[in-house]
C-alpha positions in Angstrom: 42.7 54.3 -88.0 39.6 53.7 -86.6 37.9 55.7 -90.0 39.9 53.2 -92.2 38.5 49.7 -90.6 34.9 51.5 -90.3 35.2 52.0 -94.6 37.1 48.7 -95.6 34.2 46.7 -93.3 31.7 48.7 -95.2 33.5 47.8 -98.7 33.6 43.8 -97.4 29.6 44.1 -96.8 28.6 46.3 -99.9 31.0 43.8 -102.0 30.2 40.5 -100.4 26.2 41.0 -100.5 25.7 38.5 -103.0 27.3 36.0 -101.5 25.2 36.4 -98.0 27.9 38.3 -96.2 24.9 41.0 -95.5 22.5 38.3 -94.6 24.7 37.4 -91.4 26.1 40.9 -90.7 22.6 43.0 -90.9 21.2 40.7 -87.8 24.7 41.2 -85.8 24.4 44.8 -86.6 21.2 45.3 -85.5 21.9 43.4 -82.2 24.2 45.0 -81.2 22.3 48.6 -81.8 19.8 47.3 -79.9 22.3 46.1 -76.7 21.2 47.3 -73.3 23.3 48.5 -71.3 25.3 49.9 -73.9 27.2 52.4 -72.2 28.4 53.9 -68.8 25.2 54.5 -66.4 25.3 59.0 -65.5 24.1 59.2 -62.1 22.6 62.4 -60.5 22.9 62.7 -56.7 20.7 65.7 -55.6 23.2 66.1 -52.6 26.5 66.8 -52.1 29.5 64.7 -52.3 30.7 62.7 -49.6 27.1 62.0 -48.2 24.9 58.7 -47.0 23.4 59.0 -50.7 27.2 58.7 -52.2 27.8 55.9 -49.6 25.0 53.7 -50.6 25.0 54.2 -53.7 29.1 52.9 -54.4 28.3 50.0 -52.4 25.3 49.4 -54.5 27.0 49.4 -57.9 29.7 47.2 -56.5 27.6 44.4 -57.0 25.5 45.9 -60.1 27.8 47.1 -62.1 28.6 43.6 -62.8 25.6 42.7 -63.7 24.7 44.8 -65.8 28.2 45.2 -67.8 28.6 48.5 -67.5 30.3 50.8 -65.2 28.9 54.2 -63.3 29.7 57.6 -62.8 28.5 59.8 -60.1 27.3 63.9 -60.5 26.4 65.9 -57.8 24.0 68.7 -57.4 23.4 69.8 -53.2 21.4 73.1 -53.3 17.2 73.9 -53.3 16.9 70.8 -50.7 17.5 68.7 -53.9 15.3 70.0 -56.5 18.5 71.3 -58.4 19.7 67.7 -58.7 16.0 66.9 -60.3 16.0 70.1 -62.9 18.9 68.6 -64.3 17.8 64.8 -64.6 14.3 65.8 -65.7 15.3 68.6 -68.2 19.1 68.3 -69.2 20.0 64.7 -69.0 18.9 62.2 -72.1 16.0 59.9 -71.2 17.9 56.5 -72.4 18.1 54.7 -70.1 21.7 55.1 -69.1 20.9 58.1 -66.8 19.9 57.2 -63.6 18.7 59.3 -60.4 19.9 57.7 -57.1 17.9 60.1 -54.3 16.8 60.2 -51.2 12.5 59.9 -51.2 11.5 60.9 -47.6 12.9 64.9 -47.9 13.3 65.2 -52.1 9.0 64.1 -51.8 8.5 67.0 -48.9 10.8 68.9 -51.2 9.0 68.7 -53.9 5.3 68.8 -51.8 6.6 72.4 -50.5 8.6 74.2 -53.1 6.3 72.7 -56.2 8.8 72.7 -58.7 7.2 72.4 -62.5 8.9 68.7 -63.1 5.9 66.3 -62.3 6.4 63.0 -60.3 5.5 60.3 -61.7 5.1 61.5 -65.0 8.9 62.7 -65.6 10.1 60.0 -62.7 10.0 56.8 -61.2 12.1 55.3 -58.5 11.9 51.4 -58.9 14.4 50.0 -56.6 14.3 51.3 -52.7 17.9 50.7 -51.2 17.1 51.0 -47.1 14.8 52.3 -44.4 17.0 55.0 -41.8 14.8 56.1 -39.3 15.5 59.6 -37.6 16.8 60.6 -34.9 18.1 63.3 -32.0 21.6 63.4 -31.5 24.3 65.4 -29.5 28.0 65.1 -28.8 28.9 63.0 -26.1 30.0 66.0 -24.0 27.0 67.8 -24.4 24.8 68.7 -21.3 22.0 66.9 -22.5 21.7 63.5 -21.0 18.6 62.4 -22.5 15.4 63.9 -24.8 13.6 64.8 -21.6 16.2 67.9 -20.9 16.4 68.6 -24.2 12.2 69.6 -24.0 12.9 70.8 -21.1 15.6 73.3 -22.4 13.3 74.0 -25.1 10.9 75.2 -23.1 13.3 78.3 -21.7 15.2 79.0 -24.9 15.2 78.6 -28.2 17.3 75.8 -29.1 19.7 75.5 -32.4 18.9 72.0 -34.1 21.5 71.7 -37.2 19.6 69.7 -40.3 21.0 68.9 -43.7 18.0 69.9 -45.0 14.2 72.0 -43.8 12.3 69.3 -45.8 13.1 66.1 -44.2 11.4 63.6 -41.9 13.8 64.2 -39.0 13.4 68.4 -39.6 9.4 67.7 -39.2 10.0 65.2 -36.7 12.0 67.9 -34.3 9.3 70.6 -34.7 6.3 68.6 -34.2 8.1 67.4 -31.2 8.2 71.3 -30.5 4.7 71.7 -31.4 3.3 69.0 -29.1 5.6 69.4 -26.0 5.7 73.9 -26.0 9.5 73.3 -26.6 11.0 75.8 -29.4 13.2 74.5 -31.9 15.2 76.8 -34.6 16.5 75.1 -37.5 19.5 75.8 -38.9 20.4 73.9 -42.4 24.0 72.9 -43.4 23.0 70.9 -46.8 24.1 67.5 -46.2 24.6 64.6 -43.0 28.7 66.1 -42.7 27.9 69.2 -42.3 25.2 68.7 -39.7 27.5 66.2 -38.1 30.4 69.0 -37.8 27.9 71.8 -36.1 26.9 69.5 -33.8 30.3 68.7 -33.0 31.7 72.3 -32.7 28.9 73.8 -30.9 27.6 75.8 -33.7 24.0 73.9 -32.6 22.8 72.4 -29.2 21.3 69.3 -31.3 21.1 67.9 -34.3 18.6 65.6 -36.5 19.8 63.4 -39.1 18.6 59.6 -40.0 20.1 57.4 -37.4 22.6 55.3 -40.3 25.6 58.3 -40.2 25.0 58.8 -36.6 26.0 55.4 -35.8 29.0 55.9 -38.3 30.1 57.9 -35.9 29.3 56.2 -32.4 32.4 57.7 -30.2 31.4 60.9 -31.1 27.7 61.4 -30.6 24.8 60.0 -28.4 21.5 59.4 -29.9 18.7 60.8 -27.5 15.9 59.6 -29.3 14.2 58.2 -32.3 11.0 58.7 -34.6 9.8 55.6 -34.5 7.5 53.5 -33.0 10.5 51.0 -32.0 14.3 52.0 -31.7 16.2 48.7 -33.5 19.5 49.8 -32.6 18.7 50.4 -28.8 21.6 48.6 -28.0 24.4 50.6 -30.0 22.3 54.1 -28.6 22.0 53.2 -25.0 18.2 52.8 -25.2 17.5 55.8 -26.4 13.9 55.6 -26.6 10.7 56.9 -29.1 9.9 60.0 -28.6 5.9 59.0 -28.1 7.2 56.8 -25.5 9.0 59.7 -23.5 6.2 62.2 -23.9 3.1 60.9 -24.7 3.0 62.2 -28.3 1.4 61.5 -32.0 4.0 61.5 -34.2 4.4 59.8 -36.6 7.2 57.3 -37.6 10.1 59.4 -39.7 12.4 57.8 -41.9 14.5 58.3 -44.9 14.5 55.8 -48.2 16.5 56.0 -50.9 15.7 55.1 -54.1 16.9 54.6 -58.0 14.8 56.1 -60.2 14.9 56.3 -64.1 12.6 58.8 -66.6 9.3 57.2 -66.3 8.9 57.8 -70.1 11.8 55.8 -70.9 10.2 52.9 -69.0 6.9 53.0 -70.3 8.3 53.3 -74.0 10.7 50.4 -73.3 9.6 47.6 -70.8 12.0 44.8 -71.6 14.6 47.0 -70.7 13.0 48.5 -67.8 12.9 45.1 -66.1 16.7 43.9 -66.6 17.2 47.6 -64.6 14.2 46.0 -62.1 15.9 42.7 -61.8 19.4 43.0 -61.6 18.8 45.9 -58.9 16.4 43.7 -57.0 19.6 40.5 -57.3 22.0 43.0 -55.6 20.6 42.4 -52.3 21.6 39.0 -52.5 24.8 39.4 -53.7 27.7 40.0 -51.1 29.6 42.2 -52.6 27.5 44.4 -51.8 26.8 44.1 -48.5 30.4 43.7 -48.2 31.5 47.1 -49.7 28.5 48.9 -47.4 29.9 47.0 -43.8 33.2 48.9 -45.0 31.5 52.1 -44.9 30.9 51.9 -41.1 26.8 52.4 -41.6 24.6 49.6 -40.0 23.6 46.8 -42.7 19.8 46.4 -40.9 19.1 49.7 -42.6 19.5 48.1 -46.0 16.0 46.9 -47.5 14.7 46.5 -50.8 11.8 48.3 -52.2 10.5 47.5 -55.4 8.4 50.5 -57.7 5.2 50.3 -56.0 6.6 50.3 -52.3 8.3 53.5 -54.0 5.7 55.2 -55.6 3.6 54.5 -52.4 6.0 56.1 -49.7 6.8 59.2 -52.3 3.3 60.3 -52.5 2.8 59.6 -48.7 5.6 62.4 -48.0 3.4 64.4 -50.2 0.8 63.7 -48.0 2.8 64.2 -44.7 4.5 67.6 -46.4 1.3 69.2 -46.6 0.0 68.2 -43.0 3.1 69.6 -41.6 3.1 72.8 -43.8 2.6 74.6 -41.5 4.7 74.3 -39.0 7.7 73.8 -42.1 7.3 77.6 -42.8 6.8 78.7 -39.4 9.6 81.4 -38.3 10.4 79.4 -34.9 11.5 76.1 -37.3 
């Protein structure tokens, strides 16, 4: 059927040509070729399913989905601390601009910084719109014997403790074995590939800590007690008892850790078309003023102060800092202890 109307249209232009019909339907035609968004957005998620990237991301498209007229779908690739996820958008997913990559900067940048894959950022990528800032933390079950971050180091100090991650290149992995580094405390790191996971080995006992940004923690409240935080200022002391900075606690140099997510596009794509690069820049930066979407994440349970727009500079700018921070903490990333 669909053959048939395609021919008899093409028979009404061929036939009518002298009489202007292709004069109005050549300008339609080429309009609508040139329509952007034309088709459902293909996003790759470096992690698994089920995860805070998953999370934001839904509630994200809630709101710009609508604006830009076309609806999403979601892959997901966990495995090689991301770089799985980016082998596929780089090298197997068409650069046109209705493929998207929503990941997570902070670890996918150490990633990158440690495992050097051969995809080059920012040549192959951008990310243009950041979605939030989750700083990390150190967490236990609320039956747990640790009270506070104090016995924790102190623990450390007599045995090798278990810390479940969902990743070994991530802010809150560094964050744990510099803290081991500066206080004498040793730390073993034991990867579950994703936030869930972590969550359930903390909760079984499979670890005696675990280190994950502060967001899916707090998800969780009933469960867990925060001991800690990277970061020069805890904002959610009062939902974590006043946990306090670790700097504060110990007299320590490290540095604030956090996690940003990001949506990022084939920088090629961008470059080669501008005018549609910025409706993808625009409508994202709108979303954070529309309420769907801060409507759909509240349902999720995360905190909404995590949520905090980036635009491609801010982007860029962090991503190459984890660069930066991945190779000043090589060291202690490929050490045997953590």
């Amino acid at each position: 059927m669909n053959n048939r109307i395609r021919a008899v249209s093409r028979r009404t232009f061929l036939g009518g040509a002298m009489a202007g019909a292709g004069t109005i339907a050549m300008p339609s035609l080429v309009r609508s070729q040139d329509a952007y968004p034309s088709e459902t957005f293909r996003v790759v998620i470096p992690t698994r399913q089920g995860g805070g990237a998953e999370r934001i991301a839904r509630a994200f498209d809630a709101a710009w989905s609508q604006l830009l007229g076309q609806p999403f779908e979601y892959e997901f690739f966990p495995g090689a601390a991301g770089q799985i996820g980016y082998e596929v958008f780089v090298k197997q997913r068409e650069h046109n601009g209705h493929n998207l990559l929503f990941g997570n900067m902070g670890p996918e940048m150490i990633m990158y910084a440690t495992q050097k894959p051969d995809y080059k950022f920012p040549e192959d990528y951008i990310y243009f719109c950041r979605t939030d800032v989750d700083d990390s933390c150190v967490f236990v079950r609320k039956d747990s014997e640790f009270q506070d971050i104090q016995q924790v180091v102190d623990a450390a100090k007599q045995r090798a403790l278990n810390v479940a991650v969902s990743r070994i290149p991530h802010p809150a992995s560094i964050g744990i074995l510099a803290l081991g580094e500066q206080t004498g405390g040793t730390f073993n790191l034991v990867p579950y590939q994703g936030g869930n996971p972590t969550q359930v080995a903390v909760l079984n006992g499979e670890a005696d800590i675990g280190t994950l940004p502060i967001a899916g923690i707090l998800q969780l409240g009933d469960q867990f007690r925060v001991l800690t935080v990277f970061n020069k200022e805890n904002i959610f002391a009062e939902q974590t008892n006043n946990a306090p900075p670790v700097n504060e606690v110990f007299g320590t140099t490290i540095p604030d850790l956090y996690s940003s997510r990001s949506w990022a596009v084939h920088t090629n794509w961008a470059d080669e078309n501008p005018d549609k690069f910025q409706k993808l820049v625009d409508t994202s930066k709108q979303v954070f003023e529309d309420p769907k979407f801060l409507e759909a994440y509240e349902k999720t349970g995360a905190p909404v102060e995590v949520i905090k727009y980036g635009d491609r500079e801010t982007c860029t700018e962090y991503a190459l800092s984890m660069v930066e921070f991945a190779q000043r903490y090589a060291e202690i990333l490929s050490a045997e202890k953590g």
